[in-house]
C-alpha positions as CSV (number, residue, x, y, z in Angstrom):
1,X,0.0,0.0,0.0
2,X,1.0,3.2,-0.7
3,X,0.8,6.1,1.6
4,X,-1.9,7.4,0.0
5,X,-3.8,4.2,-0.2
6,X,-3.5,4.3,3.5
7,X,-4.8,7.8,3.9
8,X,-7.6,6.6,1.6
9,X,-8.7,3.4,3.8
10,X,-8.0,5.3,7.3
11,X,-8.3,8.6,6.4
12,X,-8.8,9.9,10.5
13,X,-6.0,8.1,12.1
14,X,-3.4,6.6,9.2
15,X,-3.1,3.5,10.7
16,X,-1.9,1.1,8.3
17,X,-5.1,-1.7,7.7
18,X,-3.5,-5.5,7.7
19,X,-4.4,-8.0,5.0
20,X,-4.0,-11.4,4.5
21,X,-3.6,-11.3,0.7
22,X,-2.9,-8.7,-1.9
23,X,-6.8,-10.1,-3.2
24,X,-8.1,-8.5,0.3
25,X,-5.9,-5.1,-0.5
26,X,-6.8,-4.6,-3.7
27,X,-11.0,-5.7,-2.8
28,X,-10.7,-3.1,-0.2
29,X,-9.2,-0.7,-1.7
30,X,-11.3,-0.6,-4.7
31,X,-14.3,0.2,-2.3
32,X,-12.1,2.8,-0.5
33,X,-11.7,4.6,-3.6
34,X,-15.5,4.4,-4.5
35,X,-17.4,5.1,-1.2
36,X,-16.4,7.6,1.1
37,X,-16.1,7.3,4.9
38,X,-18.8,7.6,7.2
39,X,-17.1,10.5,8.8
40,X,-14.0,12.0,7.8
41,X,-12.3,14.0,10.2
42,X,-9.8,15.9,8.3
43,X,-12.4,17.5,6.0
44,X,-15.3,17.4,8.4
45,X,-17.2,15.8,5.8
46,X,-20.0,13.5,7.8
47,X,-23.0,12.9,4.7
48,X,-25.3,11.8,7.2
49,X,-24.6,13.7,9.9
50,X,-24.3,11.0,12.3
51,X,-23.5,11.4,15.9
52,X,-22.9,8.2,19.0
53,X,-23.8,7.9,22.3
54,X,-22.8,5.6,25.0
55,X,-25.6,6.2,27.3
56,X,-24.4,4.2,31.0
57,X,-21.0,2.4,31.7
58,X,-21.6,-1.1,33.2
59,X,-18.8,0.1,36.1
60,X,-19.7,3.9,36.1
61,X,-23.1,3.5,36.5
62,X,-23.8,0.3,38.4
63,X,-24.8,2.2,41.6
64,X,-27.9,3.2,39.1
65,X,-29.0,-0.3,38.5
66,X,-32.2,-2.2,39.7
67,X,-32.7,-6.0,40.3
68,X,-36.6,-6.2,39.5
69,X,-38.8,-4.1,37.2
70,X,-40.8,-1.4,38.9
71,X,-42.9,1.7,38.1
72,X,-40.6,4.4,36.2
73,X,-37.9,2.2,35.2
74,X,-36.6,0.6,32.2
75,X,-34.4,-2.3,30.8
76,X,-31.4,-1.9,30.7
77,X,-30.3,-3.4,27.3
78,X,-26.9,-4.6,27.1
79,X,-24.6,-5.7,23.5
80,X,-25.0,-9.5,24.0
81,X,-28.7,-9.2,23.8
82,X,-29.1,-8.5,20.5
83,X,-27.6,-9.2,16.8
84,X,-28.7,-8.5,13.4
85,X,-32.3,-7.5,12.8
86,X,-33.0,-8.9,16.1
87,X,-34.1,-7.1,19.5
88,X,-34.4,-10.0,21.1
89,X,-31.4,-12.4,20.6
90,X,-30.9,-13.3,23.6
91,X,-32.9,-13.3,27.3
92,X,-31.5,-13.2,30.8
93,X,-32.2,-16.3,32.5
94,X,-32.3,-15.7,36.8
95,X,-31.2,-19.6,37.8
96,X,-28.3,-19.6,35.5
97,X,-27.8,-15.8,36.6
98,X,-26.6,-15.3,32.6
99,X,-27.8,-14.5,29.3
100,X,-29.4,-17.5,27.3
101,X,-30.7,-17.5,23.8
102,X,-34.0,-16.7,23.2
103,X,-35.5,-19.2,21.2
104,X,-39.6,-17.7,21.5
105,X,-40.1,-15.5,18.6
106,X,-43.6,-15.2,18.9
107,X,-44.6,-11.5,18.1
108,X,-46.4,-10.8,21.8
109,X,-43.2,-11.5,23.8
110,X,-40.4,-9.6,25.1
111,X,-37.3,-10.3,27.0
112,X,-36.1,-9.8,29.8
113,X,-32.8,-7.8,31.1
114,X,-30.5,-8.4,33.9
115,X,-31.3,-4.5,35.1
116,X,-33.3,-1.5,35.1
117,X,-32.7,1.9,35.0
118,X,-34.9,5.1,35.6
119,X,-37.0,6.0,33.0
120,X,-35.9,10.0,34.3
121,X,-32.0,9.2,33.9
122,X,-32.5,7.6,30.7
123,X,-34.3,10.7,29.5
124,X,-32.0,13.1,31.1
125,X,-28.5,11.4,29.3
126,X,-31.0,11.3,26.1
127,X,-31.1,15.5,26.2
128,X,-28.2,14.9,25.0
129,X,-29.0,14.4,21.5
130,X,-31.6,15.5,19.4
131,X,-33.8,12.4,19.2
132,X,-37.5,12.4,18.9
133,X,-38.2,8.5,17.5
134,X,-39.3,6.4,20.2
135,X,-36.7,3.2,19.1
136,X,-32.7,3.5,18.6
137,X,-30.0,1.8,15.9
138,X,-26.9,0.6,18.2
139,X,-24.1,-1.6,16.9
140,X,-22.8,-4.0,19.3
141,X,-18.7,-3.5,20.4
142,X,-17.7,-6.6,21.8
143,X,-16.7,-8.1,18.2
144,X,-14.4,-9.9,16.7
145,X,-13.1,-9.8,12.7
146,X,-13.1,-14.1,13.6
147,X,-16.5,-14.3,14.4
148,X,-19.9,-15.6,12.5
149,X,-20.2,-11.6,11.7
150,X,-18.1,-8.3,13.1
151,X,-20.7,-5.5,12.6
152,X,-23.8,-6.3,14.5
153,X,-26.7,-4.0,14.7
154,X,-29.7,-4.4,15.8
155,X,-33.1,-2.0,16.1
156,X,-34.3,-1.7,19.7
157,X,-36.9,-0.3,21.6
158,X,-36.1,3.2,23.3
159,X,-34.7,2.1,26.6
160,X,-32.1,2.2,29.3
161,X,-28.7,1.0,27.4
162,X,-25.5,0.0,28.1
163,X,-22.2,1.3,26.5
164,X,-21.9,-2.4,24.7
165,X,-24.2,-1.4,22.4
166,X,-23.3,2.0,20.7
167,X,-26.3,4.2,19.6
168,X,-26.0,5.9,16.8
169,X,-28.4,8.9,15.4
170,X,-28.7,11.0,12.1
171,X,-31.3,13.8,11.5
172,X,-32.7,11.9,8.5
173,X,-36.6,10.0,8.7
174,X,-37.0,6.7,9.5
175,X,-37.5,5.5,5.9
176,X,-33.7,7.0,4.5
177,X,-32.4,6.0,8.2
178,X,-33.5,2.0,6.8
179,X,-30.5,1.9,4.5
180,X,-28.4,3.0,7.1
181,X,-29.5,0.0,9.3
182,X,-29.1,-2.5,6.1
183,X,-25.8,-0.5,5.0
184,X,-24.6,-1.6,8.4
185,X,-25.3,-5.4,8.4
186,X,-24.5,-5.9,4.9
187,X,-21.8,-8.6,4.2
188,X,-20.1,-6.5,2.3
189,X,-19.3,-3.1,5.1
190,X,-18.5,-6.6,7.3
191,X,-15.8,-7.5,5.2
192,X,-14.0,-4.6,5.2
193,X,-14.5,-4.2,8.7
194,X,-13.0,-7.2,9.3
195,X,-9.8,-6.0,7.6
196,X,-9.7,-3.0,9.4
197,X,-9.8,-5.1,12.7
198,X,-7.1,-6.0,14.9
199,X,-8.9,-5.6,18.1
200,X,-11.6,-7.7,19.9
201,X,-14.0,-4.9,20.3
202,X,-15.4,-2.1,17.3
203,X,-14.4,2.0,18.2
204,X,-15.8,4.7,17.4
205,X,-12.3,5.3,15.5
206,X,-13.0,2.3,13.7
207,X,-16.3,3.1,13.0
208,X,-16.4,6.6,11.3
209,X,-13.7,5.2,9.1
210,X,-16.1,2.6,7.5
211,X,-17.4,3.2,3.9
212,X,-21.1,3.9,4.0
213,X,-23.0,4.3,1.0
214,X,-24.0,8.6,1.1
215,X,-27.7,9.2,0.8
216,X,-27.6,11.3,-2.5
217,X,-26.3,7.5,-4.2
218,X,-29.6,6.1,-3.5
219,X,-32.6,6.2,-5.6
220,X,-36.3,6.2,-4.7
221,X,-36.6,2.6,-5.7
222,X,-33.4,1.9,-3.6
223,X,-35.3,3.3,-0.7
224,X,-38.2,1.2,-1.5
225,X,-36.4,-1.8,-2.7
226,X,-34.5,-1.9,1.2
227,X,-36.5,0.0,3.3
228,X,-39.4,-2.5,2.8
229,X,-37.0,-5.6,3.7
230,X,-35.6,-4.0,6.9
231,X,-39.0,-3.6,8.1
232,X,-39.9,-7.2,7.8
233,X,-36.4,-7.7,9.5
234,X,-37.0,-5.5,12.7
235,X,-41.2,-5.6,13.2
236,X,-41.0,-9.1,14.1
237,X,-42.9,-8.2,17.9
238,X,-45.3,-5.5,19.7
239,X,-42.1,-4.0,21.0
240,X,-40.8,-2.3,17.2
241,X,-44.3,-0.8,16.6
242,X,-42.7,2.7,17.0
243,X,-40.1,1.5,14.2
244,X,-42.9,0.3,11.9
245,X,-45.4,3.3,12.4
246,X,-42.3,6.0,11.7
247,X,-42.0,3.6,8.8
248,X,-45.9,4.1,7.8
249,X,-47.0,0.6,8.3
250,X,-49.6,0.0,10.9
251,X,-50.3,-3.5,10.2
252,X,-49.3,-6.2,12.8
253,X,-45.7,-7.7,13.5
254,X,-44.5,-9.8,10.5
255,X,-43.8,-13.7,11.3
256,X,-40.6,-15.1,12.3
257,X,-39.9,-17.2,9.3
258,X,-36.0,-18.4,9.0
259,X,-36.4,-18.9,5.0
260,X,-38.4,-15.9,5.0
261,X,-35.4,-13.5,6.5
262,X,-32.9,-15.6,5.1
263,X,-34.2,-14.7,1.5
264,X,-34.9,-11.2,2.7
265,X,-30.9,-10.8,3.8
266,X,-29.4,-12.4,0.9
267,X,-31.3,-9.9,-1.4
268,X,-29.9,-7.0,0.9
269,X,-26.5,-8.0,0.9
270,X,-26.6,-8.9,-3.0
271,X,-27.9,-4.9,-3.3
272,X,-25.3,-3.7,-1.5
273,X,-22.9,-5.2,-3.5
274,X,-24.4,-3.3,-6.0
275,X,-24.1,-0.6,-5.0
276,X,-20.3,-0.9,-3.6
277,X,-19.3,-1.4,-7.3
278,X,-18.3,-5.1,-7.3
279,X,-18.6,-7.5,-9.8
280,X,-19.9,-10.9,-9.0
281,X,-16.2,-12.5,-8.7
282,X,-15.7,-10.1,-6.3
283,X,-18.7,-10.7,-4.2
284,X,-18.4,-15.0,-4.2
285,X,-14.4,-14.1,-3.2
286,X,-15.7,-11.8,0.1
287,X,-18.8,-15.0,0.4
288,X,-15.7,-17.8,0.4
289,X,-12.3,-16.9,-0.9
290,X,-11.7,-20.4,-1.3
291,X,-15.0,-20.8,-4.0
292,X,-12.2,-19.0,-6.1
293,X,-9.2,-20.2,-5.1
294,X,-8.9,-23.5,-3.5
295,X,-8.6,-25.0,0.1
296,X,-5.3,-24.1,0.5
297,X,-6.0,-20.4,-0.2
298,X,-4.5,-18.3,2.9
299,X,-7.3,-15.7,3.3
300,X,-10.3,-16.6,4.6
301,X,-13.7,-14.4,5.5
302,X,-16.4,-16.1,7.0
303,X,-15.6,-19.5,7.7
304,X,-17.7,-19.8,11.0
305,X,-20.5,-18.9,9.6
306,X,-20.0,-21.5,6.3
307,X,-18.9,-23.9,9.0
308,X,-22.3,-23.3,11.1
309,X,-24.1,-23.3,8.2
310,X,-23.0,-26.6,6.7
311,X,-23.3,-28.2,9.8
312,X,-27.2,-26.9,10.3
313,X,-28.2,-26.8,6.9
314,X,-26.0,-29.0,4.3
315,X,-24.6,-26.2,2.4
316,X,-23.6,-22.6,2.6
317,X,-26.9,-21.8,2.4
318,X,-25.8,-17.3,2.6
319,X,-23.3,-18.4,-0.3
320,X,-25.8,-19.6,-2.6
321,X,-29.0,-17.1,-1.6
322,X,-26.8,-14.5,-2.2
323,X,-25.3,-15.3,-5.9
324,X,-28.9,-16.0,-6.7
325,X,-30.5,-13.1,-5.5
326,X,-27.6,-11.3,-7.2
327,X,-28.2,-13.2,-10.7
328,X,-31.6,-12.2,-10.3
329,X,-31.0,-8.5,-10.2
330,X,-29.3,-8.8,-13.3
């Protein structure tokens, strides 16, 4: 990489980005010098005018915390409860004193959190920011470039929260703010995340240097074509009805169906491809660089999730949804 290469992958800090192979370079570059940062803090240049907040430190704050749920407080929603398009991941379980996974995805439920916090605290750190919807966007920062995915984010209601799960707001409505939230857990942005990676936990450093797609690339069938799968993604219970009436549907919570969302995802992530300028070689070398080159090949990209997939389903069932649903688009 050249110096300016580096400057164009990390334009904030000028940290030189690690890769495995000059394929990974080259991939991520390419992106680099097609979509801009999500802010750059040289030029000031932030297109969606994003801003983060870590609302209450686990240590900091612990003298705030409640045991049991009682008038004028709230959970207190932590990183490990939630992953992509889901708000309820995971649920704390009192005899194992620990967070289990929450296998009930019936639409009336809810989970439940380790702790609560005052509904007047929570409102107090939220005069912070200028933020009027009654659900956030967080990303979770425990991570790891290893694991089944890096960049987790998840839609939640508007609660107490936890700095493990960063919050993240823009002035934009709810419908543009859906292509943020898909933008986010797109394989793609993962990919070069993982790259950009040498830590087991996502900064804000790391963060603002990601390449989001700017709003003015996106065209009103773009909006439509994502904005209507994210909403199937995140209204899957009573709790996301704020999300999905700032989204003008007033219908009831859509169905947890597996093949459903796993349909809805793979046509997502082949979008975003799309729109991040790659060609189909390109995008089945970030699915498995091995498809490409062989076993032997020394990069790899999501192996735990082909792994977990093989074992559960027989194939690489993301692999193959997503090539299709690229084919598709033409």
């Amino acid at each position: 990489l050249s110096p300016q290469d580096i400057a164009l992958i990390n334009p904030n800090t000028l940290t030189c980005p690690i890769f495995r192979t000059s394929q990974d370079a080259e991939i991520t570059k390419k992106i680099y010098q097609r979509v801009p940062v999500l802010e750059n803090e040289k030029t000031g240049i932030n297109p969606w005018g994003i801003s983060f907040m870590a609302m209450f430190h686990m240590s900091n704050d612990s003298h705030l915390f409640k045991d049991e749920l009682a008038e004028g407080l709230l959970p207190l929603y932590e990183g490990n409860i939630v992953h992509q398009y889901d708000h309820r991941y995971a649920t704390f379980c009192e005899k194992k004193a620990t967070y289990i996974a929450n296998l009930s995805k019936d639409y009336s439920t809810s989970i439940k959190t380790q702790y609560y916090v005052s509904k007047e605290e929570t409102n107090k750190r939220l005069e912070k920011v200028s933020w009027k919807n009654n659900w956030f966007f967080g990303i979770r920062r425990i991570t790891c470039n290893t694991n089944m995915r890096t960049v987790i984010g998840s839609v939640i209601p508007k609660t107490a929260v936890t700095y493990g799960l960063y919050l993240i707001f823009s002035p934009i409505n709810t419908l543009n703010y859906s292509v943020i939230i898909a933008n986010c857990n797109s394989f793609i942005l993962d990919y070069v995340c993982r790259n950009c990676l040498s830590q087991p936990s996502l900064t804000y450093g790391v963060i603002k240097q990601l390449p989001i797609i700017p709003p003015h690339w996106y065209s009103p069938e773009d909006i439509k074509y994502i904005s209507s799968r994210v909403l199937e993604l995140v209204y899957t219970s009573y709790d996301m009805k704020p999300f999905a009436l700032d989204m003008g549907y007033e219908g009831e919570p859509y169905i947890w169906n597996e093949q459903r969302r796993a349909k809805l995802r793979a046509e997502l992530d082949a979008k975003y491809a799309k729109l991040y300028g790659l060609t189909r070689e390109e995008l089945r070398y970030i699915l498995d660089p091995s498809d490409i080159y062989g076993s032997e090949f020394p990069s790899e990209t999501f192996r735990v999730l082909k792994n977990n997939e093989i074992k559960q389903y027989g194939e690489y069932r993301t692999q193959r949804l997503v090539l299709a649903a690229w084919d598709i688009m033409g």
